[in-house]
N, CA, C and O atoms as a CHARMM CRD file, in Angstrom:
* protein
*
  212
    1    1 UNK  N     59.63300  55.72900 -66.05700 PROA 1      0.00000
    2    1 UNK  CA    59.54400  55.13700 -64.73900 PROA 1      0.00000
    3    1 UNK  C     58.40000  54.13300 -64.73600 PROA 1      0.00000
    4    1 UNK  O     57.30200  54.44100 -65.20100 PROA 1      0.00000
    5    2 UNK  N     58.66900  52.82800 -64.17000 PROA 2      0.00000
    6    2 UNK  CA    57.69500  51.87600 -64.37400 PROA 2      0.00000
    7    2 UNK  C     56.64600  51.97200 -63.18900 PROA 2      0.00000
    8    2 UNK  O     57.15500  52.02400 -62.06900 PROA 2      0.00000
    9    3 UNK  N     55.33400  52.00200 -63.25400 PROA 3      0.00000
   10    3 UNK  CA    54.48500  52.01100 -62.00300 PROA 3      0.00000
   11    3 UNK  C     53.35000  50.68700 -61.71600 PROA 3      0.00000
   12    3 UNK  O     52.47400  50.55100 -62.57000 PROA 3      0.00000
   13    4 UNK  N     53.35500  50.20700 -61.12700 PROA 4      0.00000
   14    4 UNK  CA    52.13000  49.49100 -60.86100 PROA 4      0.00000
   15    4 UNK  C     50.72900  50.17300 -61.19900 PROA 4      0.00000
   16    4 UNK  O     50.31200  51.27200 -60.83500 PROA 4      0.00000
   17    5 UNK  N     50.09800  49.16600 -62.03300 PROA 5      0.00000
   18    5 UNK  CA    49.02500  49.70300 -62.89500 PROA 5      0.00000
   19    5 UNK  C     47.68700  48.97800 -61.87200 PROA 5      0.00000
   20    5 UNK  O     47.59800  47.86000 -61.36300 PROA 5      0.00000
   21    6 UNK  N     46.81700  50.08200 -61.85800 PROA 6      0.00000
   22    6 UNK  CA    45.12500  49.65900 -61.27800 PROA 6      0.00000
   23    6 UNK  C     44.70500  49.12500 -61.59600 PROA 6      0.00000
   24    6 UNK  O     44.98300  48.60100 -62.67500 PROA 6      0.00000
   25    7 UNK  N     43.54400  48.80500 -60.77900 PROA 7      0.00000
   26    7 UNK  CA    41.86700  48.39900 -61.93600 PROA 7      0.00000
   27    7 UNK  C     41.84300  49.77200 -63.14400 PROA 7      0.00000
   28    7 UNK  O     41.90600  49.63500 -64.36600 PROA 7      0.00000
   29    8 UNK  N     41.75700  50.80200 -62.54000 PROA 8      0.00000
   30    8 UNK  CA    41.02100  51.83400 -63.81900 PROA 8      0.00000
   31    8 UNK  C     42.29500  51.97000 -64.96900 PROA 8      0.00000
   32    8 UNK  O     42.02200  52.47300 -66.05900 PROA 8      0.00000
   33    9 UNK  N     43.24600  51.65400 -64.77700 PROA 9      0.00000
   34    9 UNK  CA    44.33900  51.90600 -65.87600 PROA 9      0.00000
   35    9 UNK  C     43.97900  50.80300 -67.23800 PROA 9      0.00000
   36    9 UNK  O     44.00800  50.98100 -68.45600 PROA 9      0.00000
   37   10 UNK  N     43.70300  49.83700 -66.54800 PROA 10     0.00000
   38   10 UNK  CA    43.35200  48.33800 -67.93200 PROA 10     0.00000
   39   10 UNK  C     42.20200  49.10000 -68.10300 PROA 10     0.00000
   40   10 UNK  O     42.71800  49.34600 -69.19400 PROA 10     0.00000
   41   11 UNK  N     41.27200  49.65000 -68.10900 PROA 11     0.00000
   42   11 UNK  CA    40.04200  49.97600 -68.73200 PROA 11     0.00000
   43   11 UNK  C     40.48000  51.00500 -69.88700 PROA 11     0.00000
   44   11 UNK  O     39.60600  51.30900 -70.69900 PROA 11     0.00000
   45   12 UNK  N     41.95900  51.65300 -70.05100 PROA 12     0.00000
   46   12 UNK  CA    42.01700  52.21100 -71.40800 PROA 12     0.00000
   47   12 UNK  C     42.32500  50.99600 -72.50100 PROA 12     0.00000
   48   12 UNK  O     41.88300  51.13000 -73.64200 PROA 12     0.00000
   49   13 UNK  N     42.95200  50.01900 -72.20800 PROA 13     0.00000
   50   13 UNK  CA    43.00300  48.90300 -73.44100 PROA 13     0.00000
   51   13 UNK  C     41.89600  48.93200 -74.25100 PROA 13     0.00000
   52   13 UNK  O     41.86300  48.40100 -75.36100 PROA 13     0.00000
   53   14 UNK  N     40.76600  49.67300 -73.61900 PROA 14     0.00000
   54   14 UNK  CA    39.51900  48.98000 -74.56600 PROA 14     0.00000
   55   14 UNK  C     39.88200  50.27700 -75.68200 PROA 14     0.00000
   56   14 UNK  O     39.48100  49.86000 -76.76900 PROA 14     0.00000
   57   15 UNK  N     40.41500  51.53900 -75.85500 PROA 15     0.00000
   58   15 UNK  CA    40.55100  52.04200 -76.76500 PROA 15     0.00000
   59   15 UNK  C     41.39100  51.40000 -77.82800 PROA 15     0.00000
   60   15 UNK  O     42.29500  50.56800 -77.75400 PROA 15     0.00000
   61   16 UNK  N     40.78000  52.08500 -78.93700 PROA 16     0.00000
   62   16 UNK  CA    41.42100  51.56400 -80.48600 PROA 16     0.00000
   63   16 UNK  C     43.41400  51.97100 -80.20500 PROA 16     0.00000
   64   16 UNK  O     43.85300  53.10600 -80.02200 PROA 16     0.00000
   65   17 UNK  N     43.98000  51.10800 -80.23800 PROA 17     0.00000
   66   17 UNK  CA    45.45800  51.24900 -80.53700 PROA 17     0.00000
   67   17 UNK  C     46.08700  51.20100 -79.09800 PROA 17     0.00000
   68   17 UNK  O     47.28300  51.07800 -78.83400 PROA 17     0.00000
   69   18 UNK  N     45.20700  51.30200 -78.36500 PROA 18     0.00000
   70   18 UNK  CA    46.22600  50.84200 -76.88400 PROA 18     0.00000
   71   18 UNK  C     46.86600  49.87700 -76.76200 PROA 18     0.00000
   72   18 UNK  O     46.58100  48.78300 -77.25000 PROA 18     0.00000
   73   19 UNK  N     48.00600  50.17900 -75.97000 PROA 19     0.00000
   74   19 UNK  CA    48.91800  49.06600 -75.81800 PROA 19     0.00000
   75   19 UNK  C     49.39700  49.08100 -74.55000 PROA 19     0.00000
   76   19 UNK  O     49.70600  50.21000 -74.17100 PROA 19     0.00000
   77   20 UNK  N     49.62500  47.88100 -73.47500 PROA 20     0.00000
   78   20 UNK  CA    50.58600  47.61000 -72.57100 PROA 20     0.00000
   79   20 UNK  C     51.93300  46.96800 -72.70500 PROA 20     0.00000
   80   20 UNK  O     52.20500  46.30600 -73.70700 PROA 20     0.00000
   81   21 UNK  N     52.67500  47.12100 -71.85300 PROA 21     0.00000
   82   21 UNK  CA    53.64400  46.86000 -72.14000 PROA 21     0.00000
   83   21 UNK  C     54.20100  45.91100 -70.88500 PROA 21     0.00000
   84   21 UNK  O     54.37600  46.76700 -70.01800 PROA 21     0.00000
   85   22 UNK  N     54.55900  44.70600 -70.32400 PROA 22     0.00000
   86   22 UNK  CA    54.92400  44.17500 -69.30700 PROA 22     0.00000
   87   22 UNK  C     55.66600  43.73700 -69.23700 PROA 22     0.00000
   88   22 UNK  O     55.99800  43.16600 -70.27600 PROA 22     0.00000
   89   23 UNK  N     56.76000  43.54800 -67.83600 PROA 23     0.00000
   90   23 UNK  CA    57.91700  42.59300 -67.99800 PROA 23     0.00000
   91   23 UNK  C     58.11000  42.60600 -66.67700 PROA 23     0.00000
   92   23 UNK  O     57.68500  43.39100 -65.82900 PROA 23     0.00000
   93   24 UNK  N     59.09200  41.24200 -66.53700 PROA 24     0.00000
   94   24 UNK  CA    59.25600  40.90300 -65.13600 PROA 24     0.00000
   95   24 UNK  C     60.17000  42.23000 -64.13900 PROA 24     0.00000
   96   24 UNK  O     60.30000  43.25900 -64.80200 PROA 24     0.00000
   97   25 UNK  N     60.55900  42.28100 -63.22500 PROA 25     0.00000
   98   25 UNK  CA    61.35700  43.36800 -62.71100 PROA 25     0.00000
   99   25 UNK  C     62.90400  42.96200 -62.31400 PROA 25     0.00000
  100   25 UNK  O     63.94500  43.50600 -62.68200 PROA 25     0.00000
  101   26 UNK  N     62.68100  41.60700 -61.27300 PROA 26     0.00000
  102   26 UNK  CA    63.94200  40.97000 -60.63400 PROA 26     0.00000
  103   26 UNK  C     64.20900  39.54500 -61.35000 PROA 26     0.00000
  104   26 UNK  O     63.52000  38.53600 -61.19700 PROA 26     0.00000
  105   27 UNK  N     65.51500  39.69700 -62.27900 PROA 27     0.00000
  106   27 UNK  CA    66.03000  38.50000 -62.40000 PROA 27     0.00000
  107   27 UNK  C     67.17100  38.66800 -62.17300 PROA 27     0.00000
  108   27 UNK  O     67.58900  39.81800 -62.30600 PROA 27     0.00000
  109   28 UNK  N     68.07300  37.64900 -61.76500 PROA 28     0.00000
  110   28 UNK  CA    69.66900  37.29000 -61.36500 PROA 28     0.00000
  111   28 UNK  C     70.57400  38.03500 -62.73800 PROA 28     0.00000
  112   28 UNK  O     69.73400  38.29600 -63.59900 PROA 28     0.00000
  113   29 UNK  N     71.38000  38.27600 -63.01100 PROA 29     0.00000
  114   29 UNK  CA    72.29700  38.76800 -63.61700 PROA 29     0.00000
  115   29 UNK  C     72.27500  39.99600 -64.45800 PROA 29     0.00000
  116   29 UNK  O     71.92300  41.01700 -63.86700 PROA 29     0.00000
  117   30 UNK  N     72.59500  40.10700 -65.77700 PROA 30     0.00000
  118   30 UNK  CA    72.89600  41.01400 -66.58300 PROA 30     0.00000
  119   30 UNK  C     72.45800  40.56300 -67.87700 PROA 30     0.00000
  120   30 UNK  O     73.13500  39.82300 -68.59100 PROA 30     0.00000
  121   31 UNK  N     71.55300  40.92200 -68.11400 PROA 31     0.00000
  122   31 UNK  CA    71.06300  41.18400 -69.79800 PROA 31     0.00000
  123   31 UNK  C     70.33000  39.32800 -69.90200 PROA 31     0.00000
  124   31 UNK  O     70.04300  38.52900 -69.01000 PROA 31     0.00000
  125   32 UNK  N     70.25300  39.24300 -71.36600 PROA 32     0.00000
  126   32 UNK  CA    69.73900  37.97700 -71.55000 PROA 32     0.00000
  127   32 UNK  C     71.16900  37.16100 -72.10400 PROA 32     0.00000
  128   32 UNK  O     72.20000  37.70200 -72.50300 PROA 32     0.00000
  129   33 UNK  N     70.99700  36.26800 -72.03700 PROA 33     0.00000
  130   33 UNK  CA    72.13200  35.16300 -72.42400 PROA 33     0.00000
  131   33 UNK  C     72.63200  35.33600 -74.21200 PROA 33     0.00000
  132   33 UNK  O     72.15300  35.97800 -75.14700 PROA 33     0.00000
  133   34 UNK  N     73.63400  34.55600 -74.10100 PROA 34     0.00000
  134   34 UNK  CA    73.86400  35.48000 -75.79100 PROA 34     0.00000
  135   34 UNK  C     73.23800  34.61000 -76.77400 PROA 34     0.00000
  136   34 UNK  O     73.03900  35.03500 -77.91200 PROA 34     0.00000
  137   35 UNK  N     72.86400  33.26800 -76.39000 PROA 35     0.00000
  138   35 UNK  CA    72.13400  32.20600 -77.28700 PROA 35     0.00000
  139   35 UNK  C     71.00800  31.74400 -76.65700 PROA 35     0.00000
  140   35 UNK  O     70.90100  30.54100 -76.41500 PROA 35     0.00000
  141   36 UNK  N     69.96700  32.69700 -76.29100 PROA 36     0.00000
  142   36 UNK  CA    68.28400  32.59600 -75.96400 PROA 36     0.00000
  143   36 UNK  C     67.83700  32.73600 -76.95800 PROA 36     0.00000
  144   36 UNK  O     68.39200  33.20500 -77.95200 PROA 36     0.00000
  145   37 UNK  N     66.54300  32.27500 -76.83700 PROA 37     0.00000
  146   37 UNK  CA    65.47200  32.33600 -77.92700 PROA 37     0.00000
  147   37 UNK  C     64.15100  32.79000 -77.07500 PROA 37     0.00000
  148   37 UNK  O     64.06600  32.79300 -75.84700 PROA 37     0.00000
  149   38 UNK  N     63.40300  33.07300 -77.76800 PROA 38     0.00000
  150   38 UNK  CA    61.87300  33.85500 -77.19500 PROA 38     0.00000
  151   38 UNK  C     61.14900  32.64000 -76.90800 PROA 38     0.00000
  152   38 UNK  O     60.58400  32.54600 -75.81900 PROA 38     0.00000
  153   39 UNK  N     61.10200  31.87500 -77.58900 PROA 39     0.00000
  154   39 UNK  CA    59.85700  30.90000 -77.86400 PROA 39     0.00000
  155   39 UNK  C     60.75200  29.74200 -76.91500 PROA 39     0.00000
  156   39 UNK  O     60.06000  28.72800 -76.81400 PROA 39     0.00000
  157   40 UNK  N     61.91000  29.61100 -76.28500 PROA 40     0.00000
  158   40 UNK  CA    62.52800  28.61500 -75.34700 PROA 40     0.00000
  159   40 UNK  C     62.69400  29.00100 -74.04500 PROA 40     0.00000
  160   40 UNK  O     63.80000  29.48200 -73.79800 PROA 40     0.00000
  161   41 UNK  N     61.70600  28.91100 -72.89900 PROA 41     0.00000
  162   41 UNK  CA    62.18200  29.27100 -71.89100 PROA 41     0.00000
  163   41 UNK  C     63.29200  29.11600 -71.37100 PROA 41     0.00000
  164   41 UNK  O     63.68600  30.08900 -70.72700 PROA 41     0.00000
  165   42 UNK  N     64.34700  27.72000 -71.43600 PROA 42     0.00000
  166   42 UNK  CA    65.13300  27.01800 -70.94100 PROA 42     0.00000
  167   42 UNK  C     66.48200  27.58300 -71.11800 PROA 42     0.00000
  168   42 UNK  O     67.53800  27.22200 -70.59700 PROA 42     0.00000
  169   43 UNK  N     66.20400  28.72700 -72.11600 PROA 43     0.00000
  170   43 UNK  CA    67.78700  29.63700 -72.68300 PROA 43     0.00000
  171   43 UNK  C     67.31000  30.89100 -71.98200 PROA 43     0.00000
  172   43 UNK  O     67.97600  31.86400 -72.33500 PROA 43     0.00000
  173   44 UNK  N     66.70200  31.07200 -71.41200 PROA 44     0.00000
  174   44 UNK  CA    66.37800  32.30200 -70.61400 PROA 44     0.00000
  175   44 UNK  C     66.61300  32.36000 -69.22200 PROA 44     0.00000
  176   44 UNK  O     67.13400  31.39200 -68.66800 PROA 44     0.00000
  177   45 UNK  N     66.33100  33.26500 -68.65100 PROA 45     0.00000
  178   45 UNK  CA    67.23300  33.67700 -67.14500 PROA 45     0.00000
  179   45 UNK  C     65.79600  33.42400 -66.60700 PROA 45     0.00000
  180   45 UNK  O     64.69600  33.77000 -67.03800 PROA 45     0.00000
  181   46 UNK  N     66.30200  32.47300 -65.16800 PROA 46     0.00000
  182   46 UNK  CA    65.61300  32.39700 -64.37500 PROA 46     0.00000
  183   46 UNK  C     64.77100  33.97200 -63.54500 PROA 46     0.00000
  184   46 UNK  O     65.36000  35.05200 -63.51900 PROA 46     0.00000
  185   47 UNK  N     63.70500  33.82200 -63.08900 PROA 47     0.00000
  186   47 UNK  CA    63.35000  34.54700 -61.67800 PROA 47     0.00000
  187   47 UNK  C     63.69100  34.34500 -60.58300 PROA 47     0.00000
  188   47 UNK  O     63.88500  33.18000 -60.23400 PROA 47     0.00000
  189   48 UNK  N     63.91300  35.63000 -59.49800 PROA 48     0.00000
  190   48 UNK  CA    63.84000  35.57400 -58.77500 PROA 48     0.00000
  191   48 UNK  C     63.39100  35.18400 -57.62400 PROA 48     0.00000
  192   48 UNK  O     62.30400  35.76200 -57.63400 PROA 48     0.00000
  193   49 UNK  N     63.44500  34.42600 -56.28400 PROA 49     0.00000
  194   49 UNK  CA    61.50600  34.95100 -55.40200 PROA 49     0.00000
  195   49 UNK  C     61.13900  35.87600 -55.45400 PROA 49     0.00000
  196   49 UNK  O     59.93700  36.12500 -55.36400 PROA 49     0.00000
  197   50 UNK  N     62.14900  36.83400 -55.63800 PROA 50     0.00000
  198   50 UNK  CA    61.44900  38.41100 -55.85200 PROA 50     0.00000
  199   50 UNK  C     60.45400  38.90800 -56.92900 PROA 50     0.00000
  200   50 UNK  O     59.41400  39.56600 -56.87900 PROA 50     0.00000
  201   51 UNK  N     61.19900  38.32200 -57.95000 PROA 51     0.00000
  202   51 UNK  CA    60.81700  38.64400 -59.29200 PROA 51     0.00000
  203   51 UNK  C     59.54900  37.72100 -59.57100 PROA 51     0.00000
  204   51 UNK  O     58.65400  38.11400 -60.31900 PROA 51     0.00000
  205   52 UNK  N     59.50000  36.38500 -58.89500 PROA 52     0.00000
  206   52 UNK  CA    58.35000  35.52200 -58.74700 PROA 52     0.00000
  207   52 UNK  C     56.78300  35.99900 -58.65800 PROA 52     0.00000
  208   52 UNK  O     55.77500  35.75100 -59.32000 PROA 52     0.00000
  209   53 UNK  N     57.18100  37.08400 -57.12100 PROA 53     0.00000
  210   53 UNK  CA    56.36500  37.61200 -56.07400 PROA 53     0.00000
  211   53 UNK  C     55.70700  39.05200 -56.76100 PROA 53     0.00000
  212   53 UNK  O     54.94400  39.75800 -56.10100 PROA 53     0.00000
């Protein structure tokens, strides 16, 4: 279950091997497109205002 993270939650990053993990919540459709790339925004799915906000 994804939660909105605090101030005191980023203060474990400073341990050795922590990791976060982030991603947007609201975008329009289903999955990613079948010919995106990581490094090209322009093959990727827009945001929402929601997903903006």
């Amino acid at each position: 279950m994804a939660l909105p993270a605090s101030a005191n939650d980023w203060d474990a990053l400073d341990q050795t091997g922590a990791v976060a993990i982030m991603r947007h919540a609201l975008a329009p459709g289903t999955g990613d497109p079948a010919d995106f790339e990581l490094d090209d925004c322009s093959t990727q799915r827009i945001l929402s205002d929601a997903g903006r906000d």
